[in-house]
C-alpha positions, 0 to 999 in steps of 0.5 A: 054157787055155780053147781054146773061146775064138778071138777076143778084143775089146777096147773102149776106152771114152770120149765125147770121141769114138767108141769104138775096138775092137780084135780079135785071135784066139788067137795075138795077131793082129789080125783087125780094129778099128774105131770104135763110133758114138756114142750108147750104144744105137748103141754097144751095137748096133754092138758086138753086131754085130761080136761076131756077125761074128766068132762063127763058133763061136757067142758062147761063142768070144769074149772081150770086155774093156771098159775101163770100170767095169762097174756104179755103186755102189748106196750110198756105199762104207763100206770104206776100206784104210789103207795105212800101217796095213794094214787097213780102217778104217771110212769117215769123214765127209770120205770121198767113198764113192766106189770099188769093191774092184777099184779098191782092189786096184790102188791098193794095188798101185800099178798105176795111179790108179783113176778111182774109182767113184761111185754112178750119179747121179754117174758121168760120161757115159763111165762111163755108156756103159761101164754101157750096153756091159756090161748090153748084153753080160750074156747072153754067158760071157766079158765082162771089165772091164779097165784097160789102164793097170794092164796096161802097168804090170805088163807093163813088164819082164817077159816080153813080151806080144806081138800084131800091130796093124793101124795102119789105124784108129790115125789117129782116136786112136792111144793110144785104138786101143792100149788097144783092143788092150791090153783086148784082150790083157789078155782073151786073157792072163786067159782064157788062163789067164795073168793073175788076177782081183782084187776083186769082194768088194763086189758089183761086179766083178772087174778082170782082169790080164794077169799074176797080182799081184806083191809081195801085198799080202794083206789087201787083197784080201779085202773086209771083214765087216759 
């Protein structure tokens, strides 16, 4: 257990209005939440800041988990799991090249229906500010990508993950200010040595679980040779 780390932020990323945060400390309890302003230089600026407020220890004691795709793709994905078949297969020509090894490794566990991810250009704005919040973080040790959906998933019906929530910022957008919580959660359960990191063969990031996965699904998880 990393015992270095005492405050873990949660960030659920959108535009169709601000973005939520959530903070909670070591034992699950709320700290504080709130809402990042709009614009993506405003966001990554209003987010430093509440990093900086609760960095009593300096930065190296706070985790934060972003949900959002932590980069574009540089070129169209060339790498395809069939899941009938178990194995890659090369991308064909009615294949879109969208999708990160991350993603892959949840769809193929059926933890939830990835919004998969394009090359810039293509990407839409709120995955551009999610691009915007984790290049502004890259000089801090504990900046994870999480998908909070994949995290209810697996938590259902297992062994509770628990946290106290202050409902005070819940009326903007209460399900948005949960996955705030749930990132946040899913963060503390990862570096706390609970959960598991999956993906990241491909160069683009790894998603962090809340629980380590079940019923494995093997192949998938190593990306191909070229």
């Amino acid at each position: 257990m990393n015992q270095a780390v005492s405050k873990f932020i949660g960030v659920d990323v959108q535009v169709a209005r601000q973005c939520p945060y959530a903070v909670l400390d070591r034992d699950g309890n709320s700290v504080t939440s709130g809402w990042l302003p709009d614009g993506r230089d405003l966001a990554v600026r209003a987010l430093r800041g509440v990093i900086d407020r609760q960095s009593d220890g300096g930065a190296s004691g706070i985790a934060v988990g972003i949900d959002s795709p932590r980069m574009a793709l540089a070129a169209p994905r060339q790498w395809y799991w069939d899941g009938k078949k178990a194995k890659w297969r090369g991308r064909r020509s009615s294949d879109r090249g969208h999708g990160r090894h991350c993603e892959i490794v949840i769809a193929a566990h059926r933890l939830a229906n990835p919004q998969w991810t394009p090359e810039s250009d293509a990407a839409p704005a709120w995955m551009q500010l999610g691009f915007a919040l984790f290049a502004g973080l890259a000089d801090l040790g504990h900046v994870h990508e999480v998908f909070p959906s994949a995290s209810y998933s697996q938590l259902a019906g297992t062994d509770p993950v628990q946290c106290r929530v202050s409902l005070g910022q819940f009326a903007p957008g209460p399900k948005d200010m949960l996955d705030a919580y749930v990132a946040a959660a899913t963060a503390r359960e990862y570096v706390q040595q609970r959960g598991q990191a999956i993906g990241g063969g491909d160069g683009y990031g790894e998603i962090v679980l809340p629980r380590p996965l079940s019923n494995v699904v093997e192949g998938v998880l190593q990306w191909p040779d070229v």
